[in-house]
C-alpha positions as CSV (number, residue, x, y, z in Angstrom):
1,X,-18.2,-128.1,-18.9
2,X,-20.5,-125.4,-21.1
3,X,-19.7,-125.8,-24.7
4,X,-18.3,-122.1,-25.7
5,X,-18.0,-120.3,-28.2
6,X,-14.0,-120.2,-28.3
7,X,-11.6,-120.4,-25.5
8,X,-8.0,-118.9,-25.8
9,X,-7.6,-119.1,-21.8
10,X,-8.7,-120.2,-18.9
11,X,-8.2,-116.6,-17.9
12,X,-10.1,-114.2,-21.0
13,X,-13.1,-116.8,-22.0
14,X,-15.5,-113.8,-22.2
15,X,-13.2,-112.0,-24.4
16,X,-13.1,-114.6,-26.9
17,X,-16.9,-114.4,-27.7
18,X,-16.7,-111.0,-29.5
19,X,-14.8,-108.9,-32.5
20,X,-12.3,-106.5,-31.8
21,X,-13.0,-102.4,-31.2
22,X,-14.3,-100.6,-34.0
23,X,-12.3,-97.8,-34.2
24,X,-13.6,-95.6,-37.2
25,X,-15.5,-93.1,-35.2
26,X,-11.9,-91.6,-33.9
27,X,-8.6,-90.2,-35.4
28,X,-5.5,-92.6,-34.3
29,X,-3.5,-90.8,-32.3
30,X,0.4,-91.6,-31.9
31,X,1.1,-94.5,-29.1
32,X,3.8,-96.4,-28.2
33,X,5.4,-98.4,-25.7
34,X,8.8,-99.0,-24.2
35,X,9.9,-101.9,-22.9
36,X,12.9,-103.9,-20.7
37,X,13.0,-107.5,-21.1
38,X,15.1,-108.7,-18.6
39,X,16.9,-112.2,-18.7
40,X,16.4,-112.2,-22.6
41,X,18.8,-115.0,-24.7
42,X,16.4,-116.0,-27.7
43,X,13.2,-113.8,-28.2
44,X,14.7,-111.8,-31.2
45,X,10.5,-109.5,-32.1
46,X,7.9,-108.9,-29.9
47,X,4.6,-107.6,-31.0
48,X,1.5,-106.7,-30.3
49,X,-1.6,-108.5,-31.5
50,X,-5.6,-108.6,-31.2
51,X,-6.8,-111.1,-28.3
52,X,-9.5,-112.8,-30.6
53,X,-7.1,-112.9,-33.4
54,X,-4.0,-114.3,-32.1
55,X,-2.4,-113.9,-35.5
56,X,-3.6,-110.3,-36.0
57,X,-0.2,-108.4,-35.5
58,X,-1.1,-105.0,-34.9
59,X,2.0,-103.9,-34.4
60,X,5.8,-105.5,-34.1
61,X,9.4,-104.2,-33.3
62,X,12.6,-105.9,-33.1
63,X,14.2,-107.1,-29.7
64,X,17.5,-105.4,-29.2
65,X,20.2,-106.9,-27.6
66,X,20.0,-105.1,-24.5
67,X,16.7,-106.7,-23.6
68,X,15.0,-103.1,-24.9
69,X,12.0,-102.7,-27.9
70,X,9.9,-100.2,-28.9
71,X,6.5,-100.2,-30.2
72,X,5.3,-97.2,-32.0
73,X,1.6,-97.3,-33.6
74,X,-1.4,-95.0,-34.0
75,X,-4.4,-95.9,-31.9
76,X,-8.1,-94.3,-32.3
77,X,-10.0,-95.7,-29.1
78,X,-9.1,-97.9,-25.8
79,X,-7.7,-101.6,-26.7
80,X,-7.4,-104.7,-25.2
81,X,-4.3,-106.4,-27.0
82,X,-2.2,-109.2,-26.4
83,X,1.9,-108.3,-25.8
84,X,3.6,-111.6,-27.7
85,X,6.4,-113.1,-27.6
86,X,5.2,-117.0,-27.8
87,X,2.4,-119.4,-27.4
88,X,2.9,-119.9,-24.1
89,X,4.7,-116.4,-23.4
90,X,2.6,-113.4,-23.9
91,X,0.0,-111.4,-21.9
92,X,-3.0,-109.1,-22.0
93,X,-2.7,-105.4,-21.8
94,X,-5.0,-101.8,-22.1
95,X,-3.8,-99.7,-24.4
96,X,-5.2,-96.2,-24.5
97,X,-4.6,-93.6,-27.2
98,X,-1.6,-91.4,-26.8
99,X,0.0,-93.8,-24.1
100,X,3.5,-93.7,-23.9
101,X,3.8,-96.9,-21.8
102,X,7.0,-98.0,-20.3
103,X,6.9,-101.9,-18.9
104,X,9.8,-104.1,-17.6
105,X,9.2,-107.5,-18.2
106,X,10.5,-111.0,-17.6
107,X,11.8,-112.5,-20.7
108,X,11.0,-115.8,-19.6
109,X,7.3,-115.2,-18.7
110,X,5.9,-111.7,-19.4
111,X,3.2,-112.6,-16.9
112,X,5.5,-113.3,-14.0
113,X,5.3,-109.5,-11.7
114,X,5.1,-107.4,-15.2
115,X,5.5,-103.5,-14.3
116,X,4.3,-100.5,-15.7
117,X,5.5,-97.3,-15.4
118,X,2.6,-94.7,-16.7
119,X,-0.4,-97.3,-16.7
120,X,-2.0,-97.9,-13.1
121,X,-4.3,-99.6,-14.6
122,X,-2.7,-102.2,-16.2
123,X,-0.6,-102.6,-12.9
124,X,-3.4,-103.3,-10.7
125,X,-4.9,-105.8,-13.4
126,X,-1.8,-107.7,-13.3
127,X,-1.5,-107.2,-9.4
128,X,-5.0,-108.6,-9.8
129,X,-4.0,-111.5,-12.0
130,X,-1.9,-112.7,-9.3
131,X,-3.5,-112.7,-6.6
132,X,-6.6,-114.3,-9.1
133,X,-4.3,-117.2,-9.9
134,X,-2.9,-117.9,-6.2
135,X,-7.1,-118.6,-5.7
136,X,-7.2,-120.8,-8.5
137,X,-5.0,-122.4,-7.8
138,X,-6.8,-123.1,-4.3
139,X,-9.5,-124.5,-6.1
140,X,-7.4,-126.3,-8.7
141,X,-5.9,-128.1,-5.5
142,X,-9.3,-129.3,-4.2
143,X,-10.1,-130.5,-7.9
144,X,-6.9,-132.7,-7.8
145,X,-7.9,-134.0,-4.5
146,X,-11.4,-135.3,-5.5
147,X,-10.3,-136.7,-8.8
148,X,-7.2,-138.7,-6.8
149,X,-9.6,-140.0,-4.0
150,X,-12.3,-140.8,-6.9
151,X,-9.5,-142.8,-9.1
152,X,-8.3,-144.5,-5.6
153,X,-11.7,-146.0,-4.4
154,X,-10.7,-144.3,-1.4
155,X,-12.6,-141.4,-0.5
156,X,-15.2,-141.5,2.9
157,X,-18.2,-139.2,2.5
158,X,-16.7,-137.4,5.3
159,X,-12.7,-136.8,3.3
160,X,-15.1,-135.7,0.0
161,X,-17.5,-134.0,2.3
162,X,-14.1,-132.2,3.6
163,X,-13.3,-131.5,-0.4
164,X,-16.5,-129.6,-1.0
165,X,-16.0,-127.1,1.7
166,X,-12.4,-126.3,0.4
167,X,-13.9,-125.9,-2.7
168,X,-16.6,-123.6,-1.8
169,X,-14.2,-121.9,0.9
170,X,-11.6,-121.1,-2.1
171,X,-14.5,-120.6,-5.1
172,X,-15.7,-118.0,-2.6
173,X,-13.0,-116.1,-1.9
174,X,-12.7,-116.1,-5.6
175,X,-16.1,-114.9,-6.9
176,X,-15.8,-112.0,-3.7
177,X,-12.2,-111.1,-5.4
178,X,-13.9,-110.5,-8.9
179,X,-16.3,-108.6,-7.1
180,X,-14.0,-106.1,-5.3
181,X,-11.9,-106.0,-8.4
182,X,-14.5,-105.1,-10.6
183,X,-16.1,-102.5,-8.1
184,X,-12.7,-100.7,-8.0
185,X,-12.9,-100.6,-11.7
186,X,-15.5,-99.8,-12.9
187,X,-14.7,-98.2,-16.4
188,X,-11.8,-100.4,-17.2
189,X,-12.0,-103.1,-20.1
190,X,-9.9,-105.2,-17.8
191,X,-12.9,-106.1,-16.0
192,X,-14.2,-107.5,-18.8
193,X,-11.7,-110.8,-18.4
194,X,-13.4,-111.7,-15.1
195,X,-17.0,-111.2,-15.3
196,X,-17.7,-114.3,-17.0
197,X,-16.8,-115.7,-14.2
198,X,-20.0,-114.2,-12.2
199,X,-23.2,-115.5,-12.3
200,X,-25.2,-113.1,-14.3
201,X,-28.1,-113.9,-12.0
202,X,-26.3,-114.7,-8.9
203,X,-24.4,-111.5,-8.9
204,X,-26.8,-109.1,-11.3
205,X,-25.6,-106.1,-9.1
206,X,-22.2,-106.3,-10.0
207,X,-22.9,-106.9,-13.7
208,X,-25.5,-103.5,-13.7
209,X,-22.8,-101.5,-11.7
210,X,-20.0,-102.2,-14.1
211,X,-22.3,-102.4,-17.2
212,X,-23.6,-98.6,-16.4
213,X,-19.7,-97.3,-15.5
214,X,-18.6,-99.0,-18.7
215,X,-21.1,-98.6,-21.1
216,X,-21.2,-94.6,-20.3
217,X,-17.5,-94.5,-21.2
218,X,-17.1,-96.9,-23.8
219,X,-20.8,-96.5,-25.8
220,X,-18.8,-97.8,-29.1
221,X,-17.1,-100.2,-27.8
222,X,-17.9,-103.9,-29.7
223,X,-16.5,-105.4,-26.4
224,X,-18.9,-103.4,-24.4
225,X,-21.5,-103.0,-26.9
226,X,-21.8,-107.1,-26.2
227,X,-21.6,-107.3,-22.5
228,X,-24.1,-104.5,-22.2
229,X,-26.5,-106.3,-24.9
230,X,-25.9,-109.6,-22.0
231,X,-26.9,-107.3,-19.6
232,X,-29.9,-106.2,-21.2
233,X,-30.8,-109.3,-21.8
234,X,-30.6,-110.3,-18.4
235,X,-32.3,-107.9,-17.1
236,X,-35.6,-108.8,-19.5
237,X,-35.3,-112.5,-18.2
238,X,-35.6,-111.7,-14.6
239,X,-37.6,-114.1,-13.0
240,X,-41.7,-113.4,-13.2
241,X,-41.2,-111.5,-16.8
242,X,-42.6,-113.3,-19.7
243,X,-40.5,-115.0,-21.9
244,X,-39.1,-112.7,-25.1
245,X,-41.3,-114.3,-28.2
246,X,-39.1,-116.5,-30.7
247,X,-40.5,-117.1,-33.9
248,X,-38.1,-119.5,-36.6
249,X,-38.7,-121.3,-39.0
250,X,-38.9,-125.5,-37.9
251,X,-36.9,-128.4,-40.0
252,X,-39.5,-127.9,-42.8
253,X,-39.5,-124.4,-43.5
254,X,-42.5,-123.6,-41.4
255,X,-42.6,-120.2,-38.7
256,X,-43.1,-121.5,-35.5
257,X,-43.9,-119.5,-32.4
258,X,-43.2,-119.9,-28.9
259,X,-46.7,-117.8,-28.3
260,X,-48.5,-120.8,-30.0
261,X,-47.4,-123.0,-27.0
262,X,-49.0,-120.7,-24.4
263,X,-51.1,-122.4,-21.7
264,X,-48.3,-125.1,-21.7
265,X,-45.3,-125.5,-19.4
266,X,-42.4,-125.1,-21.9
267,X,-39.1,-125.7,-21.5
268,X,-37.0,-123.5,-24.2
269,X,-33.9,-125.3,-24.9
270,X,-31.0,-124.0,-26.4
271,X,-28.5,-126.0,-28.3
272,X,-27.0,-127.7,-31.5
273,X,-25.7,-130.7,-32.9
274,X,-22.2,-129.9,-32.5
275,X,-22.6,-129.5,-28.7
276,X,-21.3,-132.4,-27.0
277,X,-23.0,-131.6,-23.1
278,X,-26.2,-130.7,-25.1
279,X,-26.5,-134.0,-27.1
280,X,-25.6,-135.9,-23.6
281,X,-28.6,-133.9,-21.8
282,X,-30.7,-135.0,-24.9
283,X,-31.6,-138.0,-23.2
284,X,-32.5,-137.1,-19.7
285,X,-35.1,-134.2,-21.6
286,X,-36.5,-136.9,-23.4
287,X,-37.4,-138.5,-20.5
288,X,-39.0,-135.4,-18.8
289,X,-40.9,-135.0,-22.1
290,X,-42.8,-138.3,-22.4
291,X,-43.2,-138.7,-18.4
292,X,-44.8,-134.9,-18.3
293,X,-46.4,-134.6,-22.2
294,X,-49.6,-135.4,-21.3
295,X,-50.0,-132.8,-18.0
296,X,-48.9,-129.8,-20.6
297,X,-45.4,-130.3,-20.2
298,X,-43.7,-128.8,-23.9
299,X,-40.2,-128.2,-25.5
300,X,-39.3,-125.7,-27.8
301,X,-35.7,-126.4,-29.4
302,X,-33.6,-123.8,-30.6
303,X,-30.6,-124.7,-32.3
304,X,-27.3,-122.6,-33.2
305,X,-26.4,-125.1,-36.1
306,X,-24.8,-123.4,-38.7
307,X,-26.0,-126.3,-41.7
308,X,-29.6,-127.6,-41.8
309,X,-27.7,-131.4,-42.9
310,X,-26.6,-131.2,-39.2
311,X,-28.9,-129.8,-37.3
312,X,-31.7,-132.1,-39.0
313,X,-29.2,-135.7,-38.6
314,X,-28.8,-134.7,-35.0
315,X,-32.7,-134.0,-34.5
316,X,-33.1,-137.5,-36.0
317,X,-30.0,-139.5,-34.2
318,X,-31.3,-138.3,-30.8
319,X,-34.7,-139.0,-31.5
320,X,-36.1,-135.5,-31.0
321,X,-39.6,-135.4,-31.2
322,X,-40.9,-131.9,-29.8
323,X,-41.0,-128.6,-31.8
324,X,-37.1,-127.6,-33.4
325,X,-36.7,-124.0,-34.8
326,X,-33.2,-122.5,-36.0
327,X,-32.1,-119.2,-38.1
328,X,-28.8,-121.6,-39.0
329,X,-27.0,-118.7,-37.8
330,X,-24.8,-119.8,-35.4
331,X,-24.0,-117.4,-32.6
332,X,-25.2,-114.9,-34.8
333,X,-28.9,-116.2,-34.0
334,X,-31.3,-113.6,-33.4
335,X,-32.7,-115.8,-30.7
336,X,-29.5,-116.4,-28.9
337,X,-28.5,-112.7,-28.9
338,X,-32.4,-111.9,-27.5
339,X,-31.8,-114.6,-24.4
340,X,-28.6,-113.4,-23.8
341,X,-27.3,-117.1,-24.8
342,X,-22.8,-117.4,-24.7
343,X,-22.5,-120.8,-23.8
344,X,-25.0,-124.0,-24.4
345,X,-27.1,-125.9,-23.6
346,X,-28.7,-123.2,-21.9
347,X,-32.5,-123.1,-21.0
348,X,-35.1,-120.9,-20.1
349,X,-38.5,-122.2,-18.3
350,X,-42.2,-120.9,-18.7
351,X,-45.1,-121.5,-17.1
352,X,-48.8,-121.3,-18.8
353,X,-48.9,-117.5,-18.8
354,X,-44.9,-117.4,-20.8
355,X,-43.9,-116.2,-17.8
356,X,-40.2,-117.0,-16.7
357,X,-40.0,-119.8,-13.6
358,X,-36.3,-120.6,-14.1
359,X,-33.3,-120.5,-16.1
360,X,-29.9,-122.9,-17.0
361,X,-32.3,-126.1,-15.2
362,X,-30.1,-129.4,-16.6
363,X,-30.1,-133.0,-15.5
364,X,-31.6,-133.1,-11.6
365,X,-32.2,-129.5,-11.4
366,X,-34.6,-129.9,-14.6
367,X,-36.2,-133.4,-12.8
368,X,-36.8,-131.1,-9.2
369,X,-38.6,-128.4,-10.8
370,X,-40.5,-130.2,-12.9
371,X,-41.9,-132.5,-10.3
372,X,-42.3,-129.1,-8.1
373,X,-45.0,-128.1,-11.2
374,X,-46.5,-131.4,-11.7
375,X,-46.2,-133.1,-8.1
376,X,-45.1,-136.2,-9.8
């Protein structure tokens, strides 16, 4: 698992990363929307709240006791919002200005075949939730499988050599859902819930295609002001281009460059103290570092560490002894947002002339590559 940044669902982990719309450029415009709860014995207020701000009630109405509510609100641009009833009973919706949505909805899970009446695009994103989650659920099944073989001492290369075709059969089908999904969409937000769950270099097509549709619509948009900056990025760190420079300051104050290490084979890492996978990978870098050192091999830390107490203890517990830079800004990093960097560790590797020979290299990958460059 990829430390993130937060993670309100399996299903929205991109939207989490980023601040709700700015809406200032636009004049609210009267919206509202109708609703039938069917089935309903104890919800008595439903509302409507911010998806990265679960307890950011935007707007609220009473439940009345024929299953019915109202939500009436002014609205200045496009919005992704979460409908609430509960914790574990709520769902994501667009909201455009001047909508006068009308949804019927199952009081005991909004989420279970929702339907809109004036928003086909919020009926085909739940259609496509569904049939999203009857994948997953593929895949979920093949996870179960290994785990109960693994906790057994029973599995035969041959049943687990069985499980990883499932997998890949199901986690196909899957990533080739988004895909369609997203290409029949191309200038919805909704899409914005899946792509995380492309590869941004895998699948760089898709991300352009629905970066270009989106970004022409929405050019204000903080949501898509952030997946087109991740696009951008992206798009500089294509294999053969030479590495963005990073200059921070070190653990004592001093600029350092990632120029200065040109004519070496550097491996930029990105991570922090208060990333569990990272400190676990620590280890197995260290080990590349002192077997490859002395043939050029270099690594150029970059933390997202938010206190210099931390960052600096961590450096010290794990025994970090090659250069270490931070801004001590978090996600906020200047660095991070330059590489395109939403979940850690992430790295980036250069060869002598800064250009770019690979990216997100951990653990055996990392140990192939660099025996690849060093024949050893």
């Amino acid at each position: 698992m990829l430390m993130k940044r937060q993670t309100l669902s399996k299903l929205f982990l991109f939207l989490a990363v980023f601040s709700v719309l700015a809406s200032a450029y636009a004049a609210p415009v009267k919206t509202s929307i109708r609703g039938n709860l069917k089935g309903n014995s104890i919800y008595t207020e439903i509302s409507l709240r911010l998806p990265v701000r679960e307890v950011s009630i935007f707007s609220k109405a009473p439940i009345l006791a024929d299953g019915s509510f109202t939500l009436e609100f002014e609205l200045a641009e496009a919005e992704l919002f979460r409908l609430f009833l509960a914790d574990n009973n709520n769902m994501l919706l667009v909201v455009r200005p001047g909508d006068r949505l009308q949804l019927t909805l199952d009081a005991a899970n909004l989420g279970n075949n929702p339907q809109a009446n004036g928003s086909a695009e919020n009926q085909a994103f739940w259609d496509f939730g569904r049939q999203y989650a009857m994948l997953s659920a593929g895949v979920d099944s093949v996870e179960t499988a290994w785990k109960s073989l693994q906790q057994a001492g029973a599995g035969t290369d041959k049943a687990f050599e069985t499980l990883r075709g499932r997998f890949a059969f199901y986690d196909q089908l899957r990533t080739q859902a988004v895909i369609e999904y997203v290409r029949a969409n191309p200038a919805s937000l909704t899409g914005l819930v899946y792509m995380e769950r492309l590869d941004i270099d895998e699948h760089f097509g898709v991300y352009d295609l629905y970066d270009k549709a989106l970004f022409a619509v929405y050019p204000e948009n903080n949501f898509v002001k952030e997946f087109h900056r991740k696009v951008e990025a992206a798009r500089v760190l294509a294999i053969g281009n030479v590495a963005p420079e990073i200059s921070l300051p070190d653990t004592s104050g001093q600029v350092k460059s990632l120029s200065s290490l040109r004519g070496k084979v550097v491996l930029i890492d990105f991570w922090a103290a208060w990333c569990g996978p990272c400190r676990k990978e620590n280890p197995h870098v260290k080990e590349m570092y002192k077997k490859y050192n002395s043939l050029g091999f270099e690594v150029f830390g970059v933390s997202l560490d938010r206190t210099a107490e931390a960052w600096k203890k961590a450096i010290r517990d794990d025994g970090l002894v090659w250069t270490q830079v931070s801004d001590l800004l978090y996600w906020k990093s200047d660095a991070a947002k330059l590489y395109g960097v939403s979940a850690i560790p992430f790295t980036v590797l250069i060869d002598r002339e800064g250009r770019i020979i690979g990216k997100k290299l951990r653990g055996e990958m990392l140990t192939q590559k660099l025996q690849e460059i060093f024949g050893q």
